[in-house]
C-alpha positions as CSV (number, residue, x, y, z in Angstrom):
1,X,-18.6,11.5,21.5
2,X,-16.8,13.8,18.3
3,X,-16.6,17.2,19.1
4,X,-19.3,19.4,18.2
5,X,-17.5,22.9,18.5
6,X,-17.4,25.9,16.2
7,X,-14.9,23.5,13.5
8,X,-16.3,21.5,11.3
9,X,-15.7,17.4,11.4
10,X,-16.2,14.9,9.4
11,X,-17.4,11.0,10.0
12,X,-17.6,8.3,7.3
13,X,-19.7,5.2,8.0
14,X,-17.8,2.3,6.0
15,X,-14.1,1.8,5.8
16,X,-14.1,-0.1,2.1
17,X,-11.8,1.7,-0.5
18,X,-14.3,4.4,-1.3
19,X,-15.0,5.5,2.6
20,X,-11.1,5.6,3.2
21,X,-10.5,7.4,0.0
22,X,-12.9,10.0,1.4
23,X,-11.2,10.3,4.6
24,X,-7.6,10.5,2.8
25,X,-8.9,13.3,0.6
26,X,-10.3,15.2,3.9
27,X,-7.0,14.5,5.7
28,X,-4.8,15.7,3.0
29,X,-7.4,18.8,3.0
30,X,-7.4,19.5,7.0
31,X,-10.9,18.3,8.0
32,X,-10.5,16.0,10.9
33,X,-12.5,12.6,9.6
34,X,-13.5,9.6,11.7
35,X,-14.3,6.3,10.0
36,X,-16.4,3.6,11.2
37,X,-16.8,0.2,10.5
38,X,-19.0,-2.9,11.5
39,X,-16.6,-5.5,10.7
40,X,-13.4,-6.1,13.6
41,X,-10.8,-5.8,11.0
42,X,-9.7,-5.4,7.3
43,X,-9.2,-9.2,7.3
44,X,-12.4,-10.4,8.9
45,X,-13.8,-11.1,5.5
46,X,-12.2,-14.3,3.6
47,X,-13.5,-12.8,0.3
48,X,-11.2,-10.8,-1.9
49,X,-11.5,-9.7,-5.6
50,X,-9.8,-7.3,-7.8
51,X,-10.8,-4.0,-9.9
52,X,-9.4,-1.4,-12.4
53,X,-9.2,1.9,-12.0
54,X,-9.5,2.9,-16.0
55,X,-10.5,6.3,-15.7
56,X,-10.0,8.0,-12.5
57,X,-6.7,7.9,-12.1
58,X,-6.4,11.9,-11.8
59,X,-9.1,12.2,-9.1
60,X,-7.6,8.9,-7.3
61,X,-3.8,11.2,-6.8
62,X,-5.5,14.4,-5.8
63,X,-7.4,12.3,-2.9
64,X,-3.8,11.3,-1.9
65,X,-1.2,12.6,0.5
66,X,2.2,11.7,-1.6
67,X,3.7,8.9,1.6
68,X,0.1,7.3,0.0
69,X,-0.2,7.8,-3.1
70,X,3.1,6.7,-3.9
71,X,2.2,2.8,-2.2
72,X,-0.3,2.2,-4.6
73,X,1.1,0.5,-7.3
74,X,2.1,-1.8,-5.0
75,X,-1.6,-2.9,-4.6
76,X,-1.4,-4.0,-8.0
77,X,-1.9,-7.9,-9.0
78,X,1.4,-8.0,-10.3
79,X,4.4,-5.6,-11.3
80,X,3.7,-4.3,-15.0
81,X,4.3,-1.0,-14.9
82,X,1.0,1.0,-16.6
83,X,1.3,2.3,-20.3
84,X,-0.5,3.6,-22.8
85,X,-1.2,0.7,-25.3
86,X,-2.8,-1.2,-22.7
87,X,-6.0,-3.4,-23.4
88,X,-8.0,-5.7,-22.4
89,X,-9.1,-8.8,-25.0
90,X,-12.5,-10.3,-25.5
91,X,-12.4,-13.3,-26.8
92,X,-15.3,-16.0,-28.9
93,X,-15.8,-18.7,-26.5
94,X,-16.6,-20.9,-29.3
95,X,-13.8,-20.2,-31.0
96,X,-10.8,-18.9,-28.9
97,X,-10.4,-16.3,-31.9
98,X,-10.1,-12.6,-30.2
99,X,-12.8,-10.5,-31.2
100,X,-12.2,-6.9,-29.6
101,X,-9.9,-5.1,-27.7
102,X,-10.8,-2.8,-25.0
103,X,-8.3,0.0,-24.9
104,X,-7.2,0.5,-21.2
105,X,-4.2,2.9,-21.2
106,X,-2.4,3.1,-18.0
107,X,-4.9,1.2,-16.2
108,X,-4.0,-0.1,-12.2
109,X,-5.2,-3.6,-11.4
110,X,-5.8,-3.5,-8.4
111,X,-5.9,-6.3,-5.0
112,X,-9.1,-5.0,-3.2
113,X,-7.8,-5.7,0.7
114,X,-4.5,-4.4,-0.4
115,X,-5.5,-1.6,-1.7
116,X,-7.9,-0.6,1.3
117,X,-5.1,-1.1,3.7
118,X,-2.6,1.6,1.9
119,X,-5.4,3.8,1.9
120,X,-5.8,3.1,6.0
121,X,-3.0,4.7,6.4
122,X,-2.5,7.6,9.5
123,X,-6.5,7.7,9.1
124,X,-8.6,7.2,12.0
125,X,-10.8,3.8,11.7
126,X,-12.6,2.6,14.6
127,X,-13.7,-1.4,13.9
128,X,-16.8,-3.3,15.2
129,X,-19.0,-0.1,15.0
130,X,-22.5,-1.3,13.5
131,X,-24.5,1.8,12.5
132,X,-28.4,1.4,14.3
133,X,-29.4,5.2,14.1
134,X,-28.7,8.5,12.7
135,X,-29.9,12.1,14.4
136,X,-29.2,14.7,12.2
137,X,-32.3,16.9,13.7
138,X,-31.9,17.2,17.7
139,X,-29.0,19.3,17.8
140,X,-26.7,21.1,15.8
141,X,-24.7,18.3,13.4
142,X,-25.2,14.6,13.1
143,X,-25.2,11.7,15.7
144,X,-24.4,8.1,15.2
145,X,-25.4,6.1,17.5
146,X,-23.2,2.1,17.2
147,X,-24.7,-1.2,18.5
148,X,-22.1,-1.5,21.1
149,X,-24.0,1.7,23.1
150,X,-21.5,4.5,21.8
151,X,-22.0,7.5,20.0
152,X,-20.2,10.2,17.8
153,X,-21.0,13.5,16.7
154,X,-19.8,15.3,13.5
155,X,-20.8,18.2,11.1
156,X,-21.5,15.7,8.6
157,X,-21.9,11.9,7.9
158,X,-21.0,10.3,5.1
159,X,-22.4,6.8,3.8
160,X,-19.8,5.1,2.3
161,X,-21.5,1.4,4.0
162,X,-21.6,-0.4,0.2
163,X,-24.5,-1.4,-1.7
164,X,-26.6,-2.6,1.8
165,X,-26.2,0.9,3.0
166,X,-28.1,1.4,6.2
167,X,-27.5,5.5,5.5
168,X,-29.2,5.4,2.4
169,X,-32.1,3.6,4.3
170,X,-32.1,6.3,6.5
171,X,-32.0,9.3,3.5
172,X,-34.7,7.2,1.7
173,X,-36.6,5.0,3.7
174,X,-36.5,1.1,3.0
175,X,-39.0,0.7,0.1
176,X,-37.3,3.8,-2.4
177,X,-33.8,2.7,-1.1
178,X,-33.9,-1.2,-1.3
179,X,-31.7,-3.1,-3.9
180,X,-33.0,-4.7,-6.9
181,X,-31.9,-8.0,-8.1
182,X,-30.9,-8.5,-11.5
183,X,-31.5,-12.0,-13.6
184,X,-27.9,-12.0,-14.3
185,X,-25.8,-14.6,-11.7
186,X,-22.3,-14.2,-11.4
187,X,-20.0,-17.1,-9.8
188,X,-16.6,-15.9,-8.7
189,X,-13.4,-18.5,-7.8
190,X,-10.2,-17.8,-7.0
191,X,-7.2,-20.6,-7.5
192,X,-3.6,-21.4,-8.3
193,X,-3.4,-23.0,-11.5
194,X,-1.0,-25.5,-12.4
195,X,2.1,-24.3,-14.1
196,X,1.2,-25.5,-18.0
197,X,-1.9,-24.0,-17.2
198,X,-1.1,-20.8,-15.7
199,X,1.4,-20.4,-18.9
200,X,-2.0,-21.0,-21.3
201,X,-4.1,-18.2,-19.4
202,X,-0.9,-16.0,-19.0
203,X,-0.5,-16.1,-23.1
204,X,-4.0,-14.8,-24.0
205,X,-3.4,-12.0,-22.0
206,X,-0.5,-11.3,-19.1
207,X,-3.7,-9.8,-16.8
208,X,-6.9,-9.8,-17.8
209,X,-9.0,-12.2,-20.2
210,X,-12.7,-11.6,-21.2
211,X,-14.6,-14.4,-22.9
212,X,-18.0,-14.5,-23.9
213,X,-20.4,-17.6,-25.7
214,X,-22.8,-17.3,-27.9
215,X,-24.8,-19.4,-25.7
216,X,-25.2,-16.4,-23.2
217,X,-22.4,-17.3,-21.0
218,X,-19.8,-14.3,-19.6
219,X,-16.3,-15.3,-18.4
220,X,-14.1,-13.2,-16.8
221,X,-10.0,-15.2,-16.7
222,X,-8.4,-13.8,-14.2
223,X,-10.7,-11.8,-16.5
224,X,-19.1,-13.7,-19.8
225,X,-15.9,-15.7,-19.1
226,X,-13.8,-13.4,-17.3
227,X,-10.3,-14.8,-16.3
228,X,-7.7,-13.0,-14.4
229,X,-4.8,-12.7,-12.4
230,X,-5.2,-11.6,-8.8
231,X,-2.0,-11.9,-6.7
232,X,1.2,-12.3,-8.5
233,X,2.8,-9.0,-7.2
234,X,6.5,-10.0,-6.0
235,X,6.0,-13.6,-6.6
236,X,8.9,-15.1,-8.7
237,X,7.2,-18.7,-9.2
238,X,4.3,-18.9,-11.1
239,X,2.6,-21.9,-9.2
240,X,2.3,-19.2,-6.3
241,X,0.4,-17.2,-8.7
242,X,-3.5,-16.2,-7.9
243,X,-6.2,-15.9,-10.5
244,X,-9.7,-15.0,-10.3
245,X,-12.4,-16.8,-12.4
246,X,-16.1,-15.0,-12.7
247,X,-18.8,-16.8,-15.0
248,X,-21.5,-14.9,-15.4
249,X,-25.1,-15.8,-17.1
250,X,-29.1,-14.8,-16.9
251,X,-31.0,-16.8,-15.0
252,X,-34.5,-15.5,-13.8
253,X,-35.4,-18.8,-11.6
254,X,-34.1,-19.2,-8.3
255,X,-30.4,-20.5,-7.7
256,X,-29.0,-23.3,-6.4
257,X,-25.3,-23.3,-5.1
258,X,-24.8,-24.3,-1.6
259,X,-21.3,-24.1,-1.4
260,X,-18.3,-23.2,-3.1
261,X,-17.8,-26.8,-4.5
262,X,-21.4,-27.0,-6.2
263,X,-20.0,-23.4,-7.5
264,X,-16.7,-24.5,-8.5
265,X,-18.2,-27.8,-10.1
266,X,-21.1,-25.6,-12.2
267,X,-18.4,-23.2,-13.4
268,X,-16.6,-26.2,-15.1
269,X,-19.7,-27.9,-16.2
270,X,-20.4,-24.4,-18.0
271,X,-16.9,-24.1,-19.3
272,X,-17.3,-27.6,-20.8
273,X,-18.8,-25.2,-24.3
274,X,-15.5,-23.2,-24.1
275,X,-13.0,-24.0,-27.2
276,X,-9.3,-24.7,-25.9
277,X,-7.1,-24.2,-23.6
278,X,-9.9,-21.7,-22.6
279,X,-12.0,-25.1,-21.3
280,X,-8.6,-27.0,-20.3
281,X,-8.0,-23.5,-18.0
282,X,-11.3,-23.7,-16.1
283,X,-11.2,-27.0,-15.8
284,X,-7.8,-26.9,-13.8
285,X,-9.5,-24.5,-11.1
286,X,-9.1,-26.4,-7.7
287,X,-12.0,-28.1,-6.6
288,X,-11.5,-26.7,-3.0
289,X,-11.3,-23.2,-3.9
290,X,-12.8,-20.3,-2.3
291,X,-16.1,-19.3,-4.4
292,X,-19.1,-17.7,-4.7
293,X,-22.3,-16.7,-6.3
294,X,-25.2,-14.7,-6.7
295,X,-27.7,-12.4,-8.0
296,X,-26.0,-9.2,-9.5
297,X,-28.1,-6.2,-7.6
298,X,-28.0,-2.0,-9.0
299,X,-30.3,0.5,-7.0
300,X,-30.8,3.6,-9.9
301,X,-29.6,6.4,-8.0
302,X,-32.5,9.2,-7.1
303,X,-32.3,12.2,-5.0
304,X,-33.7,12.7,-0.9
305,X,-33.7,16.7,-1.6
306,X,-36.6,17.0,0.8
307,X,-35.0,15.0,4.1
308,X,-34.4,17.2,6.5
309,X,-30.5,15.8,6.8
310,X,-30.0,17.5,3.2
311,X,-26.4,18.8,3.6
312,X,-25.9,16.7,6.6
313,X,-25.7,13.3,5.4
314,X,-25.0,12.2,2.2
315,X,-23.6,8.9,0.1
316,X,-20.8,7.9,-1.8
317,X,-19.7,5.1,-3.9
318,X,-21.7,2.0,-3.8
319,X,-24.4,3.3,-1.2
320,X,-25.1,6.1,-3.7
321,X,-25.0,4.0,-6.6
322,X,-24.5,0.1,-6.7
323,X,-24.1,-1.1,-10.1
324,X,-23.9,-4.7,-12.1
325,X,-20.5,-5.4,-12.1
326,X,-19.8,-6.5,-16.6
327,X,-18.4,-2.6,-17.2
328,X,-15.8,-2.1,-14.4
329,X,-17.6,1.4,-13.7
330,X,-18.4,1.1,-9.5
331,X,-15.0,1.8,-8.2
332,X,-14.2,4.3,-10.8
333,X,-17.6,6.1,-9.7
334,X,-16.4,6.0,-5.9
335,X,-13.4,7.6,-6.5
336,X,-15.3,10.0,-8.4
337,X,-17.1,10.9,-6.1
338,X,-14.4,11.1,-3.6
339,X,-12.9,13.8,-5.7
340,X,-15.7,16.2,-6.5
341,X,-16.7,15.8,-2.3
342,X,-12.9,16.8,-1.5
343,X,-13.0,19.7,-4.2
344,X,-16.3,21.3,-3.2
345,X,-15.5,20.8,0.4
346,X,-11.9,22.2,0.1
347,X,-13.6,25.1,-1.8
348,X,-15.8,26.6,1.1
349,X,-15.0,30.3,1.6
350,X,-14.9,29.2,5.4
351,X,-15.1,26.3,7.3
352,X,-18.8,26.7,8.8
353,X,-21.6,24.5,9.4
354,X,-23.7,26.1,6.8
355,X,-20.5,26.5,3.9
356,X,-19.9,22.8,4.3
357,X,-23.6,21.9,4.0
358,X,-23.7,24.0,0.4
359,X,-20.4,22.0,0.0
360,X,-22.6,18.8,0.2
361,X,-25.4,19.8,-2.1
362,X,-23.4,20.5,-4.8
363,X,-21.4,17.7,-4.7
364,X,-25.1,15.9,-4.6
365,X,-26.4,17.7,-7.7
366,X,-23.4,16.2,-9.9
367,X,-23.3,13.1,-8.0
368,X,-27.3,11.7,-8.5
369,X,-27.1,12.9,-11.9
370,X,-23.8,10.6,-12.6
371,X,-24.7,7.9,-10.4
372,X,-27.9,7.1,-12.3
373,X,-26.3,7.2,-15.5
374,X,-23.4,4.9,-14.4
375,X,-26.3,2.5,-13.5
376,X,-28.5,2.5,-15.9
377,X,-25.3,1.8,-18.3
378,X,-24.3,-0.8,-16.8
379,X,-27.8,-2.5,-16.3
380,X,-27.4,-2.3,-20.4
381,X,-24.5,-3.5,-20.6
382,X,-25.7,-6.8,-18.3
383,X,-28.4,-6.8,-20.6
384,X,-26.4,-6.8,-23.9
385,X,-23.4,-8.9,-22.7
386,X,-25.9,-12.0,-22.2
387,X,-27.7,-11.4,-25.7
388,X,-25.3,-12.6,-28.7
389,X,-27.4,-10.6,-30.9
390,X,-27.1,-7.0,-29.1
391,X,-23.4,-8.0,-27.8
392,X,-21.3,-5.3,-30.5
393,X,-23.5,-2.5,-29.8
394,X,-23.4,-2.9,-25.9
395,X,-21.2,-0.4,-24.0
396,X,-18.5,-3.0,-23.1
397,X,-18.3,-3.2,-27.1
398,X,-19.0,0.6,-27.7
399,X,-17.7,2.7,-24.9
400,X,-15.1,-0.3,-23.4
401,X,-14.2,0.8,-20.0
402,X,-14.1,4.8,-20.7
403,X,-16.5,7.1,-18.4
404,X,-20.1,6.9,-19.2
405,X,-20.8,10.6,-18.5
406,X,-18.1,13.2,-20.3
């Protein structure tokens, strides 16, 4: 069990990108940090994806010791180097003309996995720890107890456990801090290409391609078509190269894609209304690819000022604030919030129990308040994307990728 003397400690339940930033920023600050995580290792997952970081590149360095901070562009899905005329294009998947471009300057794409293991670096994660309970009222600081029998005491606990978060179960109970589902679907592939075809996709855009049908249908090449590349980083051949495929559309009856053929095989069926070599593109996605689909879920982010673990436990990134996925705004919001929980924590006049809890609730205060915003945003957006009437005055259209809350 942590130490529970007169210093103050820190443990982070979750060891995605947004728990490990935490821990990084705490590190870099002196606040010894344990994280925990149910799964046995970084790789145990076979999914992997991709995301931007368009905004929060400032908060994302001051997280960072400098051996870190100076790794991650080598998370990136390939080697351009980040400048200011970046931007992301949004095609008319009737068409193929480009209708809008999203201005993105000096915007990191960024390989999820890779990514969360530069940020593992010199930090303390302990794997195959499944959170069953929290005691933040029995003694002084919080308890964890793990489903393998063991448990570990801190000042604080931090939620970091994704958009199923068990903590925010705990802060909120299981009826105000359950998921909803969204009507919008979004299928996700990930393939090589062949060469002629990888060429096609790379001349629309050398990242990131957005296409969207008037029929109601979202594709994202790579980057409601998006298509994009994933994994190119070192790779001198461009038949090595990775891309990730998302096709996203509402659907308010239940789904039906078993596995990640049937997913592979509707996301060409779809594509099949795309003008060329945007339909020639999908269509070249191997059949045997990795894949898969579901509902996109948001929880509106509220408050738990009256729990009795006010100051002790608290959320971050997608356990405070799970969001549909058409904006690029979660990870963005996660590092946020791994900022402004460093700064107020690195500002305590003394490193107490009761200065770290004050810590807490103002970090809380800004953090509910952005949160809901950020989710209710991007629930619009979802809403607007889909609907070829609303699409230009949608946020993707009118705010592009910028923060939602100035």
């Amino acid at each position: 069990m942590g130490d529970s003397g007169g210093d103050i400690s820190v443990m982070v339940i979750g060891a995605g990108s947004g728990g490990r930033l935490i821990a990084q920023g705490l590190r870099k600050a002196g606040i010894p940090c344990t994280v925990f995580e149910q799964d046995a290792s970084l790789d145990e997952r076979s999914r992997d994806w991709d995301f931007g970081i368009y905004w929060s590149q400032i908060p994302l360095n001051e997280c960072l010791p400098e051996n870190v901070q100076s790794k991650i562009i080598t998370a990136q899905v390939d080697n351009i180097v980040p400048t200011e005329d970046a931007f992301l294009p949004i095609f008319h998947g009737g068409t193929g003309e480009l209708m809008h471009k999203i201005p993105t300057p000096y915007y990191l794409r960024l390989r999820r996995r890779e990514f969360a293991r530069i940020l593992g670096t010199d930090l303390d994660i302990r794997y195959s720890k499944r959170l069953i309970s929290v005691d933040a009222t029995s003694s002084p600081g919080v308890i964890a107890t793990f489903a393998d029998g063991t448990k570990h005491r801190a000042s604080l606990l931090i939620g970091a456990d994704g958009a199923h978060s068990c903590v925010r179960e705990y802060l909120l109970g299981p009826e105000k801090g359950k998921l909803l589902y969204s009507p919008f679907v979004l299928s996700v592939a990930i393939s090589k290409l062949p060469v002629d075809k990888a060429l096609e996709l790379l001349s629309l855009h050398p990242r990131s391609s957005i296409v969207i049908h008037p029929n109601g249908t979202f594709d994202w090449l790579g980057g409601k078509y998006p298509m994009e590349l994933h994994n190119a980083y070192d790779k001198p051949n461009i038949a090595d190269y990775e891309f990730i495929f998302m096709t996203g559309w509402k659907q308010p009856d239940p789904l039906s894609l078993p596995n990640s053929r049937a997913i592979v095989a509707d996301m060409k069926q779809r594509a099949e209304a795309l003008a060329e070599p945007l339909r020639g593109i999908i269509a070249a996605i191997d059949d045997g690819s990795t894949a898969w689909s579901g509902y996109s879920i948001y929880w509106p982010t509220q408050g738990w000022e009256a729990h009795p673990s006010r100051g002790k436990v608290t959320l971050a990134g997608d356990a405070a604030h799970p969001m549909t996925p058409n904006r690029g705004q979660g990870l963005n919001n996660a590092v946020l919030d791994s900022y402004e929980l460093v700064k107020q924590v690195g500002a305590m006049p003394e490193r107490t129990a009761d200065a770290l809890r004050g810590a807490v609730v103002r970090y809380e205060e800004m953090m509910w308040k952005r949160g809901k915003e950020a989710v209710m945003s991007s629930l619009e957006n979802s809403e607007a994307v889909y609907d070829w009437e609303k699409l230009k005055q949608s946020p993707l259209f009118t705010k592009g990728v910028r923060q939602d809350v100035e």
